[in-house]
N, C-alpha and C positions, 0 to 999 in steps of 0.2 A: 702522558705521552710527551716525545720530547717537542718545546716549541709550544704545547697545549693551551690556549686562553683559558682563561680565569671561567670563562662565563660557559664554555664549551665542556670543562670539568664539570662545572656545576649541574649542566643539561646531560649529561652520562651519571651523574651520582643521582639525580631524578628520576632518569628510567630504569637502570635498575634497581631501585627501590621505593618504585610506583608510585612516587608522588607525584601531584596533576597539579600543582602552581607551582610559582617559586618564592612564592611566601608560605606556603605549607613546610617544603624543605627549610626552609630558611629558621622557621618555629621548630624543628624536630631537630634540626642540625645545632641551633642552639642548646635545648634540653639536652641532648645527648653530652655535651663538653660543659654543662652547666654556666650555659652564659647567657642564660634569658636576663638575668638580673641585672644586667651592666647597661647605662646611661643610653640611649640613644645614639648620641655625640659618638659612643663610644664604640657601635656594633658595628660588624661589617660581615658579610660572606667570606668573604676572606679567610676570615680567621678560624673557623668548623674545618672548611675548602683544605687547608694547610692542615690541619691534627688529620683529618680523613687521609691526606693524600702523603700522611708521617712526615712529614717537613717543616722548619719552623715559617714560622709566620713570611719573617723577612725574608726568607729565601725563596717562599710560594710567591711574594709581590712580587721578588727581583727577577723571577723565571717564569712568570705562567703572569701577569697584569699588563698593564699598558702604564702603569705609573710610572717604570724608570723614561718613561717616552714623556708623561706629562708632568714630572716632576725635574724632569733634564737641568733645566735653568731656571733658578726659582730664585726670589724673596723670602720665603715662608720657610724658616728653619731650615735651612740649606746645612747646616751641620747634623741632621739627622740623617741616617741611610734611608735608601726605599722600605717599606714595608716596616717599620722601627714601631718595635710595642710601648715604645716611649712617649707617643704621641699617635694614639689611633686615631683621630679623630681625623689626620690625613690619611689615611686610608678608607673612611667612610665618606671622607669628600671626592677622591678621587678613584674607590675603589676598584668598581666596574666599568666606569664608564668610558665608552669610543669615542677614538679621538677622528672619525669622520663617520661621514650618512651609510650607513648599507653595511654587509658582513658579507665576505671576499674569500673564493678557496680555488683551487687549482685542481681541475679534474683529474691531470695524470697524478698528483698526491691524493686524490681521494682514491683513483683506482690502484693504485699502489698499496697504500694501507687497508682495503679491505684484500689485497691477496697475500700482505703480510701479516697484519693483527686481527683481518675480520670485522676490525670498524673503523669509522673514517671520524677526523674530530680538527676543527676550527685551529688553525696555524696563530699564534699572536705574529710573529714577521709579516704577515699579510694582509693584518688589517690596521698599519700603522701607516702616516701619512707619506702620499707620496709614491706606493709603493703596489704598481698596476699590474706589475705580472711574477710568475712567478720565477724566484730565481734557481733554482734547480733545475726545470724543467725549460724556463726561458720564451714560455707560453702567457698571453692576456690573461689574468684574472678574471672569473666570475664570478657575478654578487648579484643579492637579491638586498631591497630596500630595507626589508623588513630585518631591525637587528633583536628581535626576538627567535628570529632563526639558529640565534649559538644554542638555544635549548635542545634544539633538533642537530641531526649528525648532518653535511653538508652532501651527501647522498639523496636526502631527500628533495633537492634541489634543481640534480641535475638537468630535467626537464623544464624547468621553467626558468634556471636561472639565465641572466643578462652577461653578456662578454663584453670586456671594455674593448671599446676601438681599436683594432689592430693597427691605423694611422694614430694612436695619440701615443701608442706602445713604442713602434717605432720611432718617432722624431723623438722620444723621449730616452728610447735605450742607447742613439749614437750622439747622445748629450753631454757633455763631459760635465757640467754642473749640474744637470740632475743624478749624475752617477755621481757626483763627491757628495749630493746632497745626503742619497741613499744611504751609501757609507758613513757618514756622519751620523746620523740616524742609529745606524747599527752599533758604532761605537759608542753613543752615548748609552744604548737600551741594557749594553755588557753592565757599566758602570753600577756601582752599588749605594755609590753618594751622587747629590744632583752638585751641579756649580752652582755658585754664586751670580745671580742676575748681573753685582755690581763689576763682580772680576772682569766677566764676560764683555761686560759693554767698553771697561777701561780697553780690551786686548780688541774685541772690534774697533773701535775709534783710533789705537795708534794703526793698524792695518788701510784705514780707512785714510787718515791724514794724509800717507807715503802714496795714496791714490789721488791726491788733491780733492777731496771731496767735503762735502760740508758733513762739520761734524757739530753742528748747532740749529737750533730752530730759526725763528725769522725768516728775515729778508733772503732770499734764497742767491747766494754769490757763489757758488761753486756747484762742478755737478752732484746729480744726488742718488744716494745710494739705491732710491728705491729705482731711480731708472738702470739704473746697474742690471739690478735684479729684474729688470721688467724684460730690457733685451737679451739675458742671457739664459733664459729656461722658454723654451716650446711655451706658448699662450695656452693653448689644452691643456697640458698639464699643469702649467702653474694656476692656473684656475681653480685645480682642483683641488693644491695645497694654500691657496692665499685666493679668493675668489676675489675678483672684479678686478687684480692688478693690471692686469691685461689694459682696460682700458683706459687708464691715469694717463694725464695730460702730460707729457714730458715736462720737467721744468716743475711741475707742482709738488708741493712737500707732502711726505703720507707718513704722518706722526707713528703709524702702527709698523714704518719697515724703517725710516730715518730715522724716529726715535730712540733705537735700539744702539745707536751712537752719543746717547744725549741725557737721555731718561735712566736715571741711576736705579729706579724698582721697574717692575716690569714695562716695556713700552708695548708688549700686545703678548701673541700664545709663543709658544718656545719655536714652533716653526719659522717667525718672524730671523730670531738668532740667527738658526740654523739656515737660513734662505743666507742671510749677511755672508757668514761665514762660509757658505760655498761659493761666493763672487772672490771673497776676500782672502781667499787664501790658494797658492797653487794645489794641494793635495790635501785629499782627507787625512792624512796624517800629521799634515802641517798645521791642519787648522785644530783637529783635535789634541794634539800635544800646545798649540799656541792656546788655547782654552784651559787647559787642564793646567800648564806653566805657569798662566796669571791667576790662578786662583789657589797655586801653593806660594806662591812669591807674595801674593796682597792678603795671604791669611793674619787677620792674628794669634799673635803666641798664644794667648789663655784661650782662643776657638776652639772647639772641638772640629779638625778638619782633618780628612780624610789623606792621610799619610803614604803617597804614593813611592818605592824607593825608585832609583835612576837606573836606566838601562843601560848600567855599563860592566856590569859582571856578565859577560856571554859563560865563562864555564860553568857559573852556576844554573842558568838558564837550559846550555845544553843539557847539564846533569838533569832538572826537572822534566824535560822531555824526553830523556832517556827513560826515566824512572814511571812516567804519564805515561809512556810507550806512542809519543808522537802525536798526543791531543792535544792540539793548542788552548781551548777552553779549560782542560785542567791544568795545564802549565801554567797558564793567566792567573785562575784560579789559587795557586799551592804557591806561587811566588808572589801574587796580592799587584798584581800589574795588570794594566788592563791588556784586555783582548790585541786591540787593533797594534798594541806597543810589541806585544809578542811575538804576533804574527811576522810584522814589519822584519823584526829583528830575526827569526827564525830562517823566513823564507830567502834573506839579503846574506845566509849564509850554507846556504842551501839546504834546509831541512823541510819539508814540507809538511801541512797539516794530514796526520795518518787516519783523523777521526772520520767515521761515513754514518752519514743518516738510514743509510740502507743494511739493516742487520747481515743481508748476504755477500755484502761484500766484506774482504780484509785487505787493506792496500799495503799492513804489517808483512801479510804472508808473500805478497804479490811481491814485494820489493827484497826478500829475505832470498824468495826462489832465483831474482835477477840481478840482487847486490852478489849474495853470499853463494847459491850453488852457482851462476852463469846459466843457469836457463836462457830461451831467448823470450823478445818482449812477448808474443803471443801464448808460450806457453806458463810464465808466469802472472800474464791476464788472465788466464784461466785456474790457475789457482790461486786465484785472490777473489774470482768471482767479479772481475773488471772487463771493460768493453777495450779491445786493444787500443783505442783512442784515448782511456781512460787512463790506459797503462805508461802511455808515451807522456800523456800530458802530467802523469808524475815523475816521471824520468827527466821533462824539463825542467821542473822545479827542485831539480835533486843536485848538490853537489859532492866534492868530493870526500867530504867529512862524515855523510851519510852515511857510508859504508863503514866506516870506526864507529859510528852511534849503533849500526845496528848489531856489529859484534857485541859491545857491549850489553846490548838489551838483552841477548842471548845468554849472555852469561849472568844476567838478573835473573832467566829463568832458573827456577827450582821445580824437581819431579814432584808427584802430588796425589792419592789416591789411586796408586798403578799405574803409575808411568804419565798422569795428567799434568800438564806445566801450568802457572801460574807464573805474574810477575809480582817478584818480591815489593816490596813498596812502604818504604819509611813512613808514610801517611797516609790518613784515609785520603781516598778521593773524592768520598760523597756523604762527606761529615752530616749534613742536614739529613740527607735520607738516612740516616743510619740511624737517626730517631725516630723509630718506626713503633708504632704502636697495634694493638690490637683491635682496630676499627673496622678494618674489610673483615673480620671475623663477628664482629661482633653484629653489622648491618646483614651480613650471610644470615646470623639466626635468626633478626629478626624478620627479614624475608622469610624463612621458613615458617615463624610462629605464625 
């Protein structure tokens, strides 16, 4: 499912195929792909998880794990991507594991996916740090402590589970540094490579200087970063991403938030950075292009680093949205640019993102009826399967180029099995799933046997 943790696949490939621990699965799923025989060091869930679910290894970490979250900013081989079969043995350190207390899901996405797929299953966006309610719905998250619950579908919950504070949601959601924090967050989890710990902390420290702040240990003569971050994020919620900052003495140094200006290998967990960097930067795109800039500019040449090109081709760019038909994840994707750089550029030209998580909507069809026939907004709301709020709130994001991209797209279609269209498409879009194997067939028989 799209969005699906790692550990919530694993609890659906459980039940149905009746295994009662997760080391029973774990034994059967290895035999199956013949990988009992490999090291220890070397095993992981993972890696069965990904042949099951036909996708390669790296592409199951980078889409369904929490490692591009806990691997974001790293010392440890920073020139390998997420998920890289080159080096399992970070993925068996990092594989499953959460990165806070409890497993967190959103009632209206559960009651949504049992009326669209019939079952409900563990969001990874929702149980990464920081991150209390849900953004679609724009409702408190509910969690239960217990993170043996991703076994089970988040249905089984609903009665007993806990809602976070509507007061810690709020002073949190009209927060402008817990929303860059957010964002930040989301832009690094796109990303396929981690940064450089070292890069990172050179491009914090010169952002940090221009603020006159101390960017060294000792004697404390300037102010300091962690009081930055102590007055700028809601006490409730930064508690629940950095506990006890809250109550630090102003003026006193806290090696685990100032260090991260100082300390060249890690000075604490990646959310440390990522706290800096939404004090220290005006916009989540400032700071995430100011991260990603210093860590192509301080690579060296014989590194193996992650080769982003520059956003300065827009007709290429609109060509691949044309060709994507308006999904920014695959634009990102097929141009090898990240997400948050797409978007920026996209929307700053008025194309907007057309992809929806909701199989019944089309915002393709809804904008074809009101670019290309002249419908009005209500009546191609309704053919797009959009709420007329939905509809306007694309039309704001829309400019006037939009309407030349979408004759284009038009004329991408091609007729197709009696009059069926299809968009024509120079490349795949789902290169990793297209290595699909015969596994849901083969667990079918032995269910039956």
């Amino acid at each position: 499912m799209p969005e699906e943790l790692d550990k919530s696949y694993l609890g659906r490939v459980m039940r149905i195929n009746g295994f009662a621990t997760e080391k029973e699965a774990q034994v059967s799923m290895e035999e199956m792909f013949n990988l009992q025989h490999t090291s220890f060091r070397q095993r992981s869930a993972l890696e069965p998880l990904a042949a099951i679910a036909g996708m390669t290894l790296e592409s199951f970490a980078q889409n369904h794990s929490l490692i591009p979250f806990r691997r974001a900013i790293t010392s440890f081989f920073p020139a390998l991507e997420h998920g890289s079969s080159q080096r399992k043995s970070l993925i068996t350190l990092r594989g499953m594991t959460a990165v806070r207390k409890g497993a967190y899901f959103c009632s209206e996405c559960v009651a949504d996916d049992m009326e669209t797929d019939g079952v409900s299953y563990w969001r990874r966006d929702q149980q990464t740090l920081g991150q209390l309610w849900c953004q679609q719905h724009h409702q408190p998250l509910r969690y239960v402590e217990d993170q043996s619950a991703y076994l089970s579908s988040p249905i089984e919950y609903l009665s007993e589970a806990r809602s976070v504070p509507v007061s810690i949601v709020r002073s949190a959601q009209s927060n402008p540094s817990v929303k860059k924090f957010l964002e930040i967050v989301s832009g690094l989890m796109e990303r396929t490579f981690p940064l450089d710990v070292k890069h990172v902390a050179l491009a914090l420290r010169e952002k940090a200087s221009e603020r006159n702040l101390q960017t060294c240990g000792g004697k404390v003569r300037h102010p300091l970063l962690s009081d930055l971050v102590k007055h700028s994020f809601p006490n409730q919620w930064l508690n629940t991403v950095f506990s006890g900052i809250s109550e630090k003495p102003d003026g006193q140094l806290l090696n685990h938030i100032d260090g991260v200006l100082y300390m060249r290998n890690s000075a604490s967990s990646v959310s440390s950075y990522i706290l800096a960097a939404s004090v220290l930067y005006g916009t989540a795109d400032k700071a995430l292009n100011g991260l990603i800039k210093a860590s192509l500019t301080h690579a060296e040449p014989t590194g193996r680093r992650e080769k982003l090109p520059i956003l300065d081709q827009t007709k290429e760019l609109i060509l691949a949205y044309e060709t994507c038909q308006g999904d920014f994840k695959k634009v990102a994707q097929h141009t090898r640019r990240p997400v948050h750089q797409v978007k920026s550029l996209l929307l700053s030209i008025g194309l907007p993102n057309l992809s929806s998580r909701n199989r019944y909507q089309n915002k393709l069809a809804a904008l074809n009826a009101f670019r290309l026939e002249g419908r009005s907004s209500s009546e191609s709301a309704e053919i797009g399967g959009l709420t007329l709020e939905a509809m306007e709130d694309l039309n704001r994001n829309s400019g006037p180029e939009l309407t030349k991209v979408l004759m284009k797209m038009k004329r991408l279609e091609k007729p197709l099995n009696g009059g069926k269209k299809f968009a024509a498409l120079p490349w795949s879009l789902n290169e990793p799933e297209k290595q699909q194997t015969d596994v849901p067939q083969i667990l079918e028989t032995e269910l039956q046997n």
